[in-house]
Backbone as CSV, one residue per row, in Angstrom:
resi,resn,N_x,N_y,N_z,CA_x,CA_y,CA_z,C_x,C_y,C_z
1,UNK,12.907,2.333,24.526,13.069,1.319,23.517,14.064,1.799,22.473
2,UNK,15.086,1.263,22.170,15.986,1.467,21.058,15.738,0.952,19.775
3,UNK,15.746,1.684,18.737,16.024,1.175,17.422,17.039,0.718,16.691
4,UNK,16.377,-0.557,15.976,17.403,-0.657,15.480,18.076,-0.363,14.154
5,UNK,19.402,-0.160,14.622,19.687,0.201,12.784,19.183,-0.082,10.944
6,UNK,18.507,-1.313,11.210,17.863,-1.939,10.435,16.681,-0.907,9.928
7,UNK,15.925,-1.139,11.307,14.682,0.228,11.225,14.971,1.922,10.801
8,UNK,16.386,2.261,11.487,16.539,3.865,11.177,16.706,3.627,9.376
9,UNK,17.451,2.728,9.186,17.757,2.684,7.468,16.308,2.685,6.809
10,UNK,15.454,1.748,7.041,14.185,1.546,6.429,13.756,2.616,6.502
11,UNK,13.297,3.777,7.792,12.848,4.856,7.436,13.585,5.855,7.091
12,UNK,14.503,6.196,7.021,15.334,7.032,6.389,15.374,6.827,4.623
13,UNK,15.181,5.736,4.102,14.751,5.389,2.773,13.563,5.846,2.322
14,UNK,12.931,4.909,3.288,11.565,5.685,3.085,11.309,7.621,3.155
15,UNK,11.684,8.267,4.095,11.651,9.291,4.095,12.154,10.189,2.445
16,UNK,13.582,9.397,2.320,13.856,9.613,0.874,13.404,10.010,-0.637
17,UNK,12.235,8.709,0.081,11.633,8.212,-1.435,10.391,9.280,-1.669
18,UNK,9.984,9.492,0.108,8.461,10.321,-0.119,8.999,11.915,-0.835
19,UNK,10.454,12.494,0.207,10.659,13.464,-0.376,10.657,13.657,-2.427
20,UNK,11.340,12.591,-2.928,11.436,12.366,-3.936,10.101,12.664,-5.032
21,UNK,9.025,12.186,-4.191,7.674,12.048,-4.801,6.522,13.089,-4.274
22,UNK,7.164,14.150,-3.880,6.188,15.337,-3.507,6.840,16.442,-4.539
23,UNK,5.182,16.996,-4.780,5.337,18.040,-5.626,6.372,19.126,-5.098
24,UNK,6.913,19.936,-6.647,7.641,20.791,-6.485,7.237,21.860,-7.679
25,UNK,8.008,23.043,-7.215,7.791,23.997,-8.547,8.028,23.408,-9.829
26,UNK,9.193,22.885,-9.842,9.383,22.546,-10.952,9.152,21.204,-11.898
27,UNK,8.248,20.947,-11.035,7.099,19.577,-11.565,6.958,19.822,-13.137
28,UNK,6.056,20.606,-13.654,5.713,20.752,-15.050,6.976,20.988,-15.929
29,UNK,8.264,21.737,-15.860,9.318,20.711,-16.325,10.151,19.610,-16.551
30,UNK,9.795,18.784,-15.303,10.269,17.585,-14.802,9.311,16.542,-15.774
31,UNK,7.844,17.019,-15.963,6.895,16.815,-16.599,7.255,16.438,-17.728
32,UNK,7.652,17.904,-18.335,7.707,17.749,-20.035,9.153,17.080,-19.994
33,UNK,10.023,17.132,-19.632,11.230,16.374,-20.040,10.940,14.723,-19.659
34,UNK,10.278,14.117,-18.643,10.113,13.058,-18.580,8.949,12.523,-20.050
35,UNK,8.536,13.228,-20.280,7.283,13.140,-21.582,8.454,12.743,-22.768
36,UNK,9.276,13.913,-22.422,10.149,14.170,-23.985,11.548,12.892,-24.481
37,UNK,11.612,12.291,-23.329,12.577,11.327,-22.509,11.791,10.025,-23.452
38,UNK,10.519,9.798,-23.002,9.923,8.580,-23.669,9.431,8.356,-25.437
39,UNK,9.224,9.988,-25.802,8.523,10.154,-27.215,10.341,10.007,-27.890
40,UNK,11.070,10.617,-27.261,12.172,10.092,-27.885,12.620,8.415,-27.988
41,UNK,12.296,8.258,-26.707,12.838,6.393,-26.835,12.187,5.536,-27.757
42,UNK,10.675,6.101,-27.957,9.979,5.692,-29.166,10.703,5.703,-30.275
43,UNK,10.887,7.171,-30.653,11.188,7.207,-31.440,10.100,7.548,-32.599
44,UNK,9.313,6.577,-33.198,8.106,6.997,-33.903,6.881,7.272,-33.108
45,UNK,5.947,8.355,-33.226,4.709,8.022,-32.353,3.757,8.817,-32.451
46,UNK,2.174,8.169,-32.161,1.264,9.379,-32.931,0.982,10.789,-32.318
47,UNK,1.910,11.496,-31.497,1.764,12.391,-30.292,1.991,14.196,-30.585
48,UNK,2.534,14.121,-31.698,3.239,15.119,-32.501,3.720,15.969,-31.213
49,UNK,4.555,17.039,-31.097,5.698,17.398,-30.817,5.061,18.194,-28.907
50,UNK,4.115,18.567,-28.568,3.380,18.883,-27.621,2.039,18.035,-27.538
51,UNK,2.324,17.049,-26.917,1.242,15.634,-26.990,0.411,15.766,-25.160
52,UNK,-0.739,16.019,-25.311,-1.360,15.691,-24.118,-1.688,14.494,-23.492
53,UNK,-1.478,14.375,-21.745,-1.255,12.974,-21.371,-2.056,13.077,-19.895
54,UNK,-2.395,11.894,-19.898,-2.626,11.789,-18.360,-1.388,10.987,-17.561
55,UNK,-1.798,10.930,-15.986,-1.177,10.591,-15.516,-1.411,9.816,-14.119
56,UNK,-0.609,8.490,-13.855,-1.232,7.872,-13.178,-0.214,7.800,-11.951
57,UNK,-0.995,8.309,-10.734,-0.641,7.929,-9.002,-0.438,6.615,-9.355
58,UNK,0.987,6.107,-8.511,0.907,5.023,-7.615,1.433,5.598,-6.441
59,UNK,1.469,4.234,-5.534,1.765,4.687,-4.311,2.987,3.831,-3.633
60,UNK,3.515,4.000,-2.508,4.566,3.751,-2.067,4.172,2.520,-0.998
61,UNK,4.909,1.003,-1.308,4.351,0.007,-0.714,5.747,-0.129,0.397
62,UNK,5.060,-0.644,1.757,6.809,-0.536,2.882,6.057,-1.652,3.586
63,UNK,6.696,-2.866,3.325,6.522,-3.788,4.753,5.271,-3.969,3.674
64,UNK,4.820,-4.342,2.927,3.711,-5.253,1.875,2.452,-4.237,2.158
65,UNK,2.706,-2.822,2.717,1.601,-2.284,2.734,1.532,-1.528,1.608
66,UNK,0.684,-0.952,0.988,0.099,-0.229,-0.346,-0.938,-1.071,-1.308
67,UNK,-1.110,0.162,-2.304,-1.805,-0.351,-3.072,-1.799,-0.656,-4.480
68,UNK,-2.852,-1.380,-5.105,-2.049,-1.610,-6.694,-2.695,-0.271,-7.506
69,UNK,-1.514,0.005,-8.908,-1.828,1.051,-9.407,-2.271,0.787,-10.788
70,UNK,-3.421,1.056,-11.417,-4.085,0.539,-12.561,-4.581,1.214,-13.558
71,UNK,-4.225,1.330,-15.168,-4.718,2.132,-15.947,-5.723,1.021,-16.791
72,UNK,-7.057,0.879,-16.534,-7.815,-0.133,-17.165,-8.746,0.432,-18.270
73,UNK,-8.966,1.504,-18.067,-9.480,2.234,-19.639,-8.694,1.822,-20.798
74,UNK,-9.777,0.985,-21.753,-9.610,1.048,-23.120,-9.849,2.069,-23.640
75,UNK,-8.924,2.824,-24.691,-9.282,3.496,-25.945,-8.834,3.336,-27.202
76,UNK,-9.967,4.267,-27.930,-9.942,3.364,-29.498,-8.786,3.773,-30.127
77,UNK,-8.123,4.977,-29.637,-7.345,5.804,-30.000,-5.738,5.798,-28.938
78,UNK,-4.565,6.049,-29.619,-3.409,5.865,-28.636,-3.785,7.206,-27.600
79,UNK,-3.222,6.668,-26.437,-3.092,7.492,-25.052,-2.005,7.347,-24.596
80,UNK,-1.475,8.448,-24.104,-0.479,8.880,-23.703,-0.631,8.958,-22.084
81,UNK,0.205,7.892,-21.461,0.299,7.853,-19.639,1.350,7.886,-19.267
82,UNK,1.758,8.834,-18.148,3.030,9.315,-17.512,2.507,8.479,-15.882
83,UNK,3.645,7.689,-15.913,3.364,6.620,-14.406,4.346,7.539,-13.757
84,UNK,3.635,7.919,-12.289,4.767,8.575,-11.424,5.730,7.673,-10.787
85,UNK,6.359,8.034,-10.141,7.303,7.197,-9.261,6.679,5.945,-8.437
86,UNK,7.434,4.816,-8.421,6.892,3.662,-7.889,8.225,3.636,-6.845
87,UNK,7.778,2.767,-5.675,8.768,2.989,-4.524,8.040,1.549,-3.908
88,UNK,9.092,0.980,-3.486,8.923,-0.491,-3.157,9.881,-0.802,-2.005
89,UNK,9.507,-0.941,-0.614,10.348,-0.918,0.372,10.213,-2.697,1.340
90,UNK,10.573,-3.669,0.790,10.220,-4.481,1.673,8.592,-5.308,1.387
91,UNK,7.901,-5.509,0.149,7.200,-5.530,0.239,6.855,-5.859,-1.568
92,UNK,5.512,-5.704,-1.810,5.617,-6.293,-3.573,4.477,-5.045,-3.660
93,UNK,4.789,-4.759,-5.138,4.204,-3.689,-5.502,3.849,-3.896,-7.113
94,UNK,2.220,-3.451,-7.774,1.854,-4.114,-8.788,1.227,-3.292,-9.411
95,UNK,2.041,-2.916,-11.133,0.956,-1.912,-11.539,0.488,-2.697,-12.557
96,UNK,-1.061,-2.369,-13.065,-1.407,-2.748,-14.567,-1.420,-1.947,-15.345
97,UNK,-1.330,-1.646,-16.330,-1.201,-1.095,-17.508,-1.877,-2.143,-18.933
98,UNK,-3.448,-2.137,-18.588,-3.431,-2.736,-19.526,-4.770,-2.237,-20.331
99,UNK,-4.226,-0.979,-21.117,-4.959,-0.905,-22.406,-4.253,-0.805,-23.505
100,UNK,-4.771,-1.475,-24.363,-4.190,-2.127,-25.597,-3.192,-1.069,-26.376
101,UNK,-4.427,-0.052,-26.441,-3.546,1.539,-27.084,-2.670,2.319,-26.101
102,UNK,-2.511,2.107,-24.902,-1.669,2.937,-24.223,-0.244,2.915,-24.361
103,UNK,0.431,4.035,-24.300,1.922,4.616,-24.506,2.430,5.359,-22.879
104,UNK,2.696,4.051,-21.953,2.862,4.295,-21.240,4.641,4.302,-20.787
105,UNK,4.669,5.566,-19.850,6.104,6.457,-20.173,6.366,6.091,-18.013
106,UNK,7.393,5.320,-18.000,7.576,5.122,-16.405,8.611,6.087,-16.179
107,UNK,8.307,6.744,-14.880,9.426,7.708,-14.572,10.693,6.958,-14.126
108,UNK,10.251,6.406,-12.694,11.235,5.933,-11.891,10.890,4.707,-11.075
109,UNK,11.784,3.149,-10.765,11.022,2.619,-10.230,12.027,2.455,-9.185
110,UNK,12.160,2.172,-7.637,12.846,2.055,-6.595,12.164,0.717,-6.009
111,UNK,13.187,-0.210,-6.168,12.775,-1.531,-5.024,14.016,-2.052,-4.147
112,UNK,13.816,-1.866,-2.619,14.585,-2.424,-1.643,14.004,-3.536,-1.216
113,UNK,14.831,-4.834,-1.230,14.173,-5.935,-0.675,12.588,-6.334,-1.043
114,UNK,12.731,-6.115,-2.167,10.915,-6.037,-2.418,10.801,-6.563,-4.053
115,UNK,9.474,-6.231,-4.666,9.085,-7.092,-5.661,8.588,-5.588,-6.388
116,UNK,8.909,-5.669,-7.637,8.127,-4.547,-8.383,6.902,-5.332,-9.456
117,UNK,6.009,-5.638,-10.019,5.735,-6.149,-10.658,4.700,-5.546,-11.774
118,UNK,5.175,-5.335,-12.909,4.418,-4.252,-14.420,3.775,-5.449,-15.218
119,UNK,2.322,-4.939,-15.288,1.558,-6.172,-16.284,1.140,-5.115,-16.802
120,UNK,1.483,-5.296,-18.142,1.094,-4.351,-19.159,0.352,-5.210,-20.889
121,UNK,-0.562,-4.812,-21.176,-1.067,-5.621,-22.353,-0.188,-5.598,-23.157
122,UNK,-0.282,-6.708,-24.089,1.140,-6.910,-25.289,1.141,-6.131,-26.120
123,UNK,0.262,-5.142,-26.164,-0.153,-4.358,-27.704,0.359,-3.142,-26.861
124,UNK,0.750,-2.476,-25.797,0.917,-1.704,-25.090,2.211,-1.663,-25.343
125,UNK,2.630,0.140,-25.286,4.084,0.421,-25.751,4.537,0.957,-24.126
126,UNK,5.389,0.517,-23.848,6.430,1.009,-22.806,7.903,1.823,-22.806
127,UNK,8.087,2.996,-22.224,9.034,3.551,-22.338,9.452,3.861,-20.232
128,UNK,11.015,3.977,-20.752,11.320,4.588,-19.415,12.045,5.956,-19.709
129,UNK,11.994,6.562,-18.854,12.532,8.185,-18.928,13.974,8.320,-18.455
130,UNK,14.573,7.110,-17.485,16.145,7.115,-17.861,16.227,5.417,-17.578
131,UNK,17.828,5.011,-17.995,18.084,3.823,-17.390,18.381,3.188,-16.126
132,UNK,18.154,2.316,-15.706,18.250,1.861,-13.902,19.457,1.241,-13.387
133,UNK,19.263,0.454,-12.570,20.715,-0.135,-12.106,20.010,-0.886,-11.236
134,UNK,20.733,-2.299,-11.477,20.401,-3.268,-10.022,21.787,-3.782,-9.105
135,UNK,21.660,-3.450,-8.166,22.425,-4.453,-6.914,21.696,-5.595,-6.370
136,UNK,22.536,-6.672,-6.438,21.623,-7.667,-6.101,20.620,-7.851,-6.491
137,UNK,20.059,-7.596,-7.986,18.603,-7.936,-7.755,18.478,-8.206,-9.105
138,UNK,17.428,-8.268,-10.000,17.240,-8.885,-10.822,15.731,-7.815,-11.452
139,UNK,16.559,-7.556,-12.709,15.451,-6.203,-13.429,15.203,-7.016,-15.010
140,UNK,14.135,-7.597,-15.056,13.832,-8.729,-15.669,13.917,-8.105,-17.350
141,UNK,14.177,-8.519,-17.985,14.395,-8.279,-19.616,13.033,-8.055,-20.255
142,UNK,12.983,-6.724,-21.043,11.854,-6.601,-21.916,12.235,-6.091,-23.068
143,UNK,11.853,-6.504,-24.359,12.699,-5.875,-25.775,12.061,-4.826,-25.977
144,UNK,11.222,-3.811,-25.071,11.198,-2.591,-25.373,11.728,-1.314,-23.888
145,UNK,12.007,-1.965,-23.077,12.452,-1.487,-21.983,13.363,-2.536,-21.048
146,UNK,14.224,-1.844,-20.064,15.113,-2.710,-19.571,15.653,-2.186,-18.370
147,UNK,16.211,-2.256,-17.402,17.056,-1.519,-16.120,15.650,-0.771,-15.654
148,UNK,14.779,-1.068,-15.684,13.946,0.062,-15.360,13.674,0.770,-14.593
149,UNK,15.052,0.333,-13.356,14.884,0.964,-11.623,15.977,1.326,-11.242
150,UNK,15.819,1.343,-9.983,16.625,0.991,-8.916,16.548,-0.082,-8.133
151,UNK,16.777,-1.432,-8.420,16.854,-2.439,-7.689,18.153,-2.956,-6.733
152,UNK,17.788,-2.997,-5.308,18.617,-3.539,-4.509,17.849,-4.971,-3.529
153,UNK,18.662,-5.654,-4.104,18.413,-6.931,-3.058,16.387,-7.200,-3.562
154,UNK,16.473,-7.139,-4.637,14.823,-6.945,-4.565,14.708,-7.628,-6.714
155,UNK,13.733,-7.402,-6.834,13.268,-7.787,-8.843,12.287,-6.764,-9.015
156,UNK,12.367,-6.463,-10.110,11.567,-6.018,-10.985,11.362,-6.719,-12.317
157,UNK,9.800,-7.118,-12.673,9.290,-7.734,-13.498,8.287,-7.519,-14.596
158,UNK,8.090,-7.752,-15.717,7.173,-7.257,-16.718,6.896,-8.187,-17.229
159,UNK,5.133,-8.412,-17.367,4.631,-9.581,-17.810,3.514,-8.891,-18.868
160,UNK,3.561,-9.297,-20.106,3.118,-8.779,-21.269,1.571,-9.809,-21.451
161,UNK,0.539,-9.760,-20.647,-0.625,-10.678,-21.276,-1.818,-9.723,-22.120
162,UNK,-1.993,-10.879,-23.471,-2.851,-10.140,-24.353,-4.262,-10.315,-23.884
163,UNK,-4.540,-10.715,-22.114,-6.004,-10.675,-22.377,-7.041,-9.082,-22.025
């Protein structure tokens, strides 16, 4: 059975993306500079200069398979969340982000032919750790973040609901 080129590209992307998203030594710098990337884009913030954070898995959706990635803890107090890499191959991919106090910091988002989609509460601060680029695609406008990927032939979207 031959493949087709269509398919070697899809997994060869894919292969890409996983390499991209496996640990390395130098994770806990990649760490703090992606941390340091967002407290700067802030600009103001209650985190002071070595701010502790959690951090939230998503996962890599290909052909509409994966899963959604969700930070649903309220706290009374701001929290600090580092979203890892989101990777979107053909398929729609959906994170929430919705606690009111969260200061959530996106690394990287990658969508081929696919749907990215960020619901984040309105009281929720968003940062990205660099700027994106779309081909063909459409990286939807937010007045606190913007380009937030890599979009080809695909959208990325942010929907701000206060419930």
């Amino acid at each position: 059975m031959k493949s087709s080129k269509k398919t070697n590209s899809i997994v060869t992307l894919l292969a890409f993306c996983l390499a991209l998203s496996a640990p390395t030594l130098a994770l806990a710098e990649e760490v703090d500079s992606s941390i340091a990337a967002c407290l700067k884009a802030w600009g103001e913030h209650p985190f002071g200069k070595n701010p502790q954070f959690k951090t939230l898995d998503t996962s890599i959706t290909v052909l509409g398979m994966g899963s959604t990635a969700a930070d649903t803890e309220r706290t009374s107090s701001p929290s600090l969340v580092l979203i890892k890499p989101i990777f979107n191959v053909a398929g729609e991919s959906t994170v929430e982000l919705m606690n009111p106090n969260g200061w959530y910091c996106m690394r990287t988002t990658v969508s081929l032919l696919g749907k990215v989609s960020v619901r984040a509460h309105c009281k929720a601060q968003l940062a990205a750790t660099s700027d994106g680029a779309a081909v063909r695609g459409n990286n939807s406008e937010n007045r606190s973040i913007k380009n937030l990927g890599v979009t080809v032939i695909g959208a990325v979207s942010i929907e701000r609901p206060c419930s």
